[in-house]
N, C-alpha and C positions, 0 to 999 in steps of 0.2 A: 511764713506759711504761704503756700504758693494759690494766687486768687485768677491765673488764669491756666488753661489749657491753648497748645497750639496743637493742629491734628494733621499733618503732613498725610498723603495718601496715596495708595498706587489703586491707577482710575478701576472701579470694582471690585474692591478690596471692601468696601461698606463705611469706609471712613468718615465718609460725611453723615450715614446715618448714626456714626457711634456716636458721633459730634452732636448730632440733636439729642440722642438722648442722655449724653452727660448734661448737655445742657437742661437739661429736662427735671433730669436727677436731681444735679445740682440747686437748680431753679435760678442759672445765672443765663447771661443774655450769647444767643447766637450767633457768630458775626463770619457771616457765609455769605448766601443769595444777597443779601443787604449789604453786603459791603461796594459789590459789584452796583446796587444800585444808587449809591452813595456817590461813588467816582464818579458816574456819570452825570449825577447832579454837580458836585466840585467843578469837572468838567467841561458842564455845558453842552455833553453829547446825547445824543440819541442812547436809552438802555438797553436797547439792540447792539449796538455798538461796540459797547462797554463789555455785553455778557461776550461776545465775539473775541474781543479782545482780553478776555481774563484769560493769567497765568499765560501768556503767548510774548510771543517778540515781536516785531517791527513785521514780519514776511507777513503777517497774520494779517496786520491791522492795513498796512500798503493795499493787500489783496484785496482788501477790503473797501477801501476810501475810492480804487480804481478799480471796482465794477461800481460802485458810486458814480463817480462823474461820466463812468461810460453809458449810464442811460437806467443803471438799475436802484430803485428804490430814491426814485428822485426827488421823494416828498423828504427822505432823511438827508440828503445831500448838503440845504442848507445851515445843517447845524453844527458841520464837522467844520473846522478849520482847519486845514494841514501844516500852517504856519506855526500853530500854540499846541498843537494835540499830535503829541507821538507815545514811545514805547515808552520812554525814559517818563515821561511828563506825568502820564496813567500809574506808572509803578510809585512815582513818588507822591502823589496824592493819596495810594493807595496804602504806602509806608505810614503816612501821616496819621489814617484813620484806623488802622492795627496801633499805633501807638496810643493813640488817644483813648482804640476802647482800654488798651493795657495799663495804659494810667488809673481809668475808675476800677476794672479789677471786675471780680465774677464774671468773667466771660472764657468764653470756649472760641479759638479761633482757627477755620479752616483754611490752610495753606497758603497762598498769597507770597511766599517768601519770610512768613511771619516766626517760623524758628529760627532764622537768617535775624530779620530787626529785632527780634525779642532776646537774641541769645545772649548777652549781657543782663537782660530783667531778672534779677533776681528772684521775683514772684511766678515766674514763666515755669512753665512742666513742659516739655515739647514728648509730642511722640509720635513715633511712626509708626503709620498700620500697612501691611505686607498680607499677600493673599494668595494661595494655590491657584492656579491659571486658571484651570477645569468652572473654579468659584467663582471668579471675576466674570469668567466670560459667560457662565450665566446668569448673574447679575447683570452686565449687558446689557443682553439680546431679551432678557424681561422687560429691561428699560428701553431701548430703542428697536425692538420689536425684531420680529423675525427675519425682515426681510432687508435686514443689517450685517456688515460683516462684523460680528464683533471683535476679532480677532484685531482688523485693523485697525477698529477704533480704538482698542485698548493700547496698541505698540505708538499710535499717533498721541494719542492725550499724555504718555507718560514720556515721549522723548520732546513735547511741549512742553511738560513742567519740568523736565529736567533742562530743557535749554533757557526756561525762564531761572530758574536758581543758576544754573551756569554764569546767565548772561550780565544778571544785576547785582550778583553775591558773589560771584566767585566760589561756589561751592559744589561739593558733587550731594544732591539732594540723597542719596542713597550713605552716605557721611555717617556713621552710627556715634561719632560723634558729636554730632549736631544735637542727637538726642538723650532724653532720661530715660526715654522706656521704648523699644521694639517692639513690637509683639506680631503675629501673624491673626488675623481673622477668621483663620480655621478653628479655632479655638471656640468660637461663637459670639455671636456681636454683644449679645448680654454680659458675658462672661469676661470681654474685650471691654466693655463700661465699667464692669465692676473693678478688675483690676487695673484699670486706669487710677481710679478713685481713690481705692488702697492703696498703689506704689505712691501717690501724690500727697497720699495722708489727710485726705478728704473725706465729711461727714456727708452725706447724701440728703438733701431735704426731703426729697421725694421718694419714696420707697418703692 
């Protein structure tokens, strides 16, 4: 029986909200915002840091560490080490703690490269949420306000995560391989939970 969910996502597609509410349903535990600030404890860095550098590659976290030493936000400066803290280091701490939640099992786990570590778990359900453009992009521009281009945050968030599964997996995140179930989010996010539950063969605690 399969006791976790992994939820792969194109940025605005509602993924992460199907994600809580399976998890909701289920009444098994979330492992999203918390994972990001998990690493950063493992770590030793700033949770500024860490959210910065989720699901990104090295350009991310570099650009990052040097506007750092060049004078900005020099209260966080001290905490970064460039010597022990890079792309590769973040990723495998963060491999560590996908596995661990997937070892105790009832959890729901958003993207991270975790249908990539999981895809051997036998207990694992991966799925991909897909979303009509029009949808995404006003999901967006609700979330990051008007005076957003949403357009470009959506082609930047998704050639991030695709360069971060490229980078540490070797996979193309778009792979329908990779997964149990596709689905598109037009469908409706409730509707997108329910049939999660059913293809997985899952009993809902919460109605």
């Amino acid at each position: 029986m399969f006791n976790v969910i992994t939820i792969s996502r194109e940025y605005g597609s509602g993924g992460g909200t199907i994600a809580e509410m399976l998890a909701r349903r289920l009444d098994w535990k979330l492992v999203d915002k918390s994972l990001v600030t998990e690493v950063a404890r493992r770590a030793q860095v700033n949770p500024e840091i860490a959210a910065r550098f989720d699901e990104s590659v090295d350009y991310w976290f570099h650009k990052l560490v040097k506007g750092l030493w060049q004078g900005g936000y020099e209260g966080l400066a001290t905490t970064v080490d460039t010597a022990t803290v890079d792309s590769e280091n973040m990723m495998e701490i963060g491999r560590e703690i996908i596995r661990e939640a997937a070892s105790l099992g009832q959890c729901v786990i958003v993207g991270r490269g975790s249908q990539c570590i999981l895809r051997c778990h036998k207990n694992a359900f991966h799925v991909s949420v897909f979303g009509p453009e029009h949808e995404k992009l006003q999901r967006i521009q609700a979330r990051l306000g008007p005076g957003v281009d949403a357009a470009r945050a959506m082609d930047e968030a998704n050639r991030r995560r695709a360069a971060y599964i490229r980078s540490f997996f070797g996979e193309d995140w778009k792979d329908r391989r990779l997964y149990h179930l596709v689905i598109s989010s037009s469908l409706g996010l409730e509707t997108v939970t329910d049939t999660i539950i059913c293809a997985a063969g899952l009993t809902p605690k919460i109605s």
